[in-house]
C-alpha positions in Angstrom: 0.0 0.0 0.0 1.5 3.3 -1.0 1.8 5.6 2.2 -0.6 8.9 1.9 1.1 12.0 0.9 2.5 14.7 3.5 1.8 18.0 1.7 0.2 19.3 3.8 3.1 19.9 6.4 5.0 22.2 4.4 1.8 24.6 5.4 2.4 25.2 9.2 0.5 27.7 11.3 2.7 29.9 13.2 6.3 29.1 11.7 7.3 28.8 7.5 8.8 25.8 6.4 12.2 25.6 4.4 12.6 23.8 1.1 14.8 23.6 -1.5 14.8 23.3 -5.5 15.8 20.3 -7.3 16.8 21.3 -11.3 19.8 19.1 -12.0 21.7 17.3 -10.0 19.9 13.2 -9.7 21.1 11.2 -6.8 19.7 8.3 -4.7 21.4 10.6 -1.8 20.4 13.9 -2.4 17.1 13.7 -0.3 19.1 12.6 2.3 21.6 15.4 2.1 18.8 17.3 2.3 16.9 16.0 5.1 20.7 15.9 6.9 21.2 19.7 6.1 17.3 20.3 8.0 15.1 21.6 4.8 11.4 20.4 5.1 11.0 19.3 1.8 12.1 19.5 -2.0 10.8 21.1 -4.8 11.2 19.0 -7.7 10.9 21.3 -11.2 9.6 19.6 -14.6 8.7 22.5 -16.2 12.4 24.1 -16.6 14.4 20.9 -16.5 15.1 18.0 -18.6 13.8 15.7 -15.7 11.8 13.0 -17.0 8.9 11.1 -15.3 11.5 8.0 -14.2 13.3 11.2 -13.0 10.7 12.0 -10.7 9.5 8.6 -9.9 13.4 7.9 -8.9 13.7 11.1 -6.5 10.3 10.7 -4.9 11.5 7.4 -3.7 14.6 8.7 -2.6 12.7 11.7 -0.6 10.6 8.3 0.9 13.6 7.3 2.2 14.5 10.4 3.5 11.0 11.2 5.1 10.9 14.7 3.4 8.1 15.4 1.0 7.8 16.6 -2.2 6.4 18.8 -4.7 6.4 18.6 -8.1 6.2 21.3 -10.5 4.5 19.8 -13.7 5.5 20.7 -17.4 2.2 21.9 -17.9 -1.4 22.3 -16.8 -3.0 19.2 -17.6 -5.0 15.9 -16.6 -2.2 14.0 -18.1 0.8 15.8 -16.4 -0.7 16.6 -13.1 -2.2 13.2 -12.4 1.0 11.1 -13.6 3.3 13.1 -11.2 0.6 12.6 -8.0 0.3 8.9 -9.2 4.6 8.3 -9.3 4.2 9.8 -5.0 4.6 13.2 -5.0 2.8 14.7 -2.3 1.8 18.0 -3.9 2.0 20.1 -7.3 3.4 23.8 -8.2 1.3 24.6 -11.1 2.7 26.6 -13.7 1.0 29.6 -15.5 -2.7 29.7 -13.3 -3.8 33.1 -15.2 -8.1 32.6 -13.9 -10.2 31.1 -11.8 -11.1 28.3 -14.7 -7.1 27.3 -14.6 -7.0 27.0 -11.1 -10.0 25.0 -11.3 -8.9 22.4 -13.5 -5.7 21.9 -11.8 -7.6 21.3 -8.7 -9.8 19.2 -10.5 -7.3 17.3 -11.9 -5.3 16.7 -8.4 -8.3 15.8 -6.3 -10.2 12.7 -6.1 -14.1 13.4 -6.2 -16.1 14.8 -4.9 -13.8 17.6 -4.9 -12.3 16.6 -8.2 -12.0 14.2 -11.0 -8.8 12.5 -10.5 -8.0 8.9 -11.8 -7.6 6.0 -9.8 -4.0 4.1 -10.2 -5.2 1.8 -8.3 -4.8 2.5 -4.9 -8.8 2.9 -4.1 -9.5 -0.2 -6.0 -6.7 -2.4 -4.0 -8.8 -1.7 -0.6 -12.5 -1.3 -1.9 -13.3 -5.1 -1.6 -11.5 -5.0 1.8 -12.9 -1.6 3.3 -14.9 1.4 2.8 -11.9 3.8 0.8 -13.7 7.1 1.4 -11.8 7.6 4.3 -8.6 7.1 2.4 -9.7 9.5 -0.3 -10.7 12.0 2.3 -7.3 11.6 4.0 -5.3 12.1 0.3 -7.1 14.7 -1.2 -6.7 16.7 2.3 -2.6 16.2 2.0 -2.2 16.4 -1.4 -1.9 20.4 -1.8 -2.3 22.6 -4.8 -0.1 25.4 -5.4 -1.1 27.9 -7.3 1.9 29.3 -9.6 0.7 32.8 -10.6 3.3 34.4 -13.3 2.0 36.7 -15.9 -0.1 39.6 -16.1 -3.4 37.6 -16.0 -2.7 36.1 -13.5 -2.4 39.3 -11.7 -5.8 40.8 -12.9 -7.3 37.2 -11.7 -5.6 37.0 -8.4 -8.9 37.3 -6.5 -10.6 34.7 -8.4 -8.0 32.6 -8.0 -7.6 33.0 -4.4 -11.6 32.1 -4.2 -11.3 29.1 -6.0 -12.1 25.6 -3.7 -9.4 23.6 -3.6 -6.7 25.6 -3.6 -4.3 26.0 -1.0 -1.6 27.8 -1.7 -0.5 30.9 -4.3 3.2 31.3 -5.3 4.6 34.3 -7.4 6.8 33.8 -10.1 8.9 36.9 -10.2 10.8 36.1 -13.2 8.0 35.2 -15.8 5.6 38.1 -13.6 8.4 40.7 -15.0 8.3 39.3 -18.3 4.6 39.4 -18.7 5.3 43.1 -18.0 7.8 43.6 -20.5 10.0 44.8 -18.0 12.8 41.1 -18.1 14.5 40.6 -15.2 13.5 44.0 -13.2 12.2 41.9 -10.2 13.1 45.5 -8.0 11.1 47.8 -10.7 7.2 49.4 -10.3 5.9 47.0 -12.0 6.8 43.8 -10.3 6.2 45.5 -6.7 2.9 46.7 -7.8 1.7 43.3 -9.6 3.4 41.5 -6.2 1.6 44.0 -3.4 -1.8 43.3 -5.6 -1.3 39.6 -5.3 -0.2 39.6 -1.5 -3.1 42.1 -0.5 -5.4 39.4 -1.9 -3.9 36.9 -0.5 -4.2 38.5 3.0 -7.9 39.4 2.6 -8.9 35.8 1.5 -6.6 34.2 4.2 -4.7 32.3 1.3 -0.5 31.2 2.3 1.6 32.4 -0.4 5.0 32.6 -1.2 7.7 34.3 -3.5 10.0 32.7 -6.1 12.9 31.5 -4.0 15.0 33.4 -1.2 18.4 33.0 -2.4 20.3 34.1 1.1 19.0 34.2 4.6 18.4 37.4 4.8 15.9 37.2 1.9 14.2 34.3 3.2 14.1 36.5 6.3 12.2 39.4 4.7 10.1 36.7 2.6 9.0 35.4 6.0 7.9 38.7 8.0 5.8 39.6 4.5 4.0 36.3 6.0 5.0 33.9 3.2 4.2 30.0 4.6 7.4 28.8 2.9 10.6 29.7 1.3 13.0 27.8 -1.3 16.7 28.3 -0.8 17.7 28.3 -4.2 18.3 25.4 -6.0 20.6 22.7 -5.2 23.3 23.0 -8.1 23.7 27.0 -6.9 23.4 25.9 -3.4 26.3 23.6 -3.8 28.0 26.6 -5.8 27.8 29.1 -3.4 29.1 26.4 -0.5 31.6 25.7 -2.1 32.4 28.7 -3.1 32.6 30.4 0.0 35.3 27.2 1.5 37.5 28.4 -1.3 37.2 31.9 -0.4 37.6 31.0 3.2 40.9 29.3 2.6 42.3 31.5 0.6 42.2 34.0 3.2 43.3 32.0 5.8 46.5 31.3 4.1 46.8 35.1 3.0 46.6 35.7 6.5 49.1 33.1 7.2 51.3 34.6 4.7 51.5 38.5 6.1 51.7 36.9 9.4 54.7 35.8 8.4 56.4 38.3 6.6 56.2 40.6 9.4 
């Protein structure tokens, strides 16, 4: 029997949770690194990466092992996509591009069984219906599996409040990079236009009592400031420039310890 997801636990009342992106790097350790380093949970991207569904199917099992769970960011918004990466374990879905109320919809539609959705048995409700009444393992999955909202574009923006009323849905997440885009303003994540689409989207948020979160938090101090705007989670970066900027910062440590060394001993 395949254990029920844990989604639901990267949404805590009273403290955010800590996870980190997985783009690259494909390890039977690196959940394990991850749970040993104290993150709550990874963040598996499909949308960006060359990851394949084996790909995810191979790190869900490792974050299993681990005990960390994970999310999945699907290629796309669609029956087919968001139902095969819930089926291969993951415990909840980042869903790209959710620009109305009809998108956020179907991607909750897609993720839950009924009645608050349509999703497709793979067999787990059937393996226990001739042995016990499987509505209260239904009730139990769709209540852990969560749906993230990914809102990146313009529309989305104009939307936000439909969105944020739309059952099902338990989280929003802004995109900075695409939101910028959408504005024709690339890569000015500090400009008007992205702290005006991002205060409109967080002022929603607040009103309909809906956890959000920003893009990722690359140092502490921004997962800091992410965290007293009220944001439920934040993502330190993924792990290829996580292991970057560690290692990174050994080599700079070294290499001023021996400078050190060195006019130590030329006085």
């Amino acid at each position: 029997m395949r254990r029920t997801p844990r989604g639901r636990s990267i949404i805590r009342e009273g403290s955010a949770t800590i996870g980190v992106g997985v783009s690259d790097l494909f390890s039977p350790s690196l959940f394990s690194a991850f749970a040993a380093g104290g993150v709550d949970y990874g963040l598996v991207d499909m949308e960006h990466t060359s990851f394949s569904y084996r790909d995810v199917a191979a790190l869900v099992t490792s974050a299993r092992a681990a005990e960390l769970p994970v999310i999945v960011r699907p290629p796309e918004l669609s029956r087919s996509a968001v139902g095969r990466v819930l089926d291969l374990g993951a415990d909840g879905i980042l869903v790209p591009r959710i620009e109305s109320s009809e998108d956020a919809a179907a991607a909750v539609r897609f993720a839950k069984y009924r009645p608050l959705g349509e999703r497709g048995d793979d067999g787990r409700i059937a393996a226990i219906s001739e042995f016990e009444d499987p509505r209260p393992l239904i009730d139990v999955v769709n209540r852990n599996t969560v749906v993230i909202a990914l809102v990146e574009t313009r529309d989305g923006v104009d939307n936000i409040d439909n969105i944020n009323s739309t059952p099902g849905i338990d989280g929003v997440w802004i995109g900075p990079a695409d939101l910028v885009l959408s504005f024709d303003a690339p890569g000015d994540i500090g400009g008007p236009a992205y702290r005006t689409a991002e205060n409109r989207i967080l002022d929603s948020c607040r009103a309909h009592g809906m956890p959000f979160a920003i893009g990722a938090a690359s140092t502490p101090d921004a997962a800091i400031e992410q965290i007293q705007l009220g944001c439920f989670t934040v993502v330190a970066d993924d792990e290829v420039i996580l292991l970057v900027r560690a290692l990174s910062d050994y080599v700079r440590a070294v290499h001023e310890g021996l400078g050190r060394q060195a006019r130590a001993g030329a006085r």
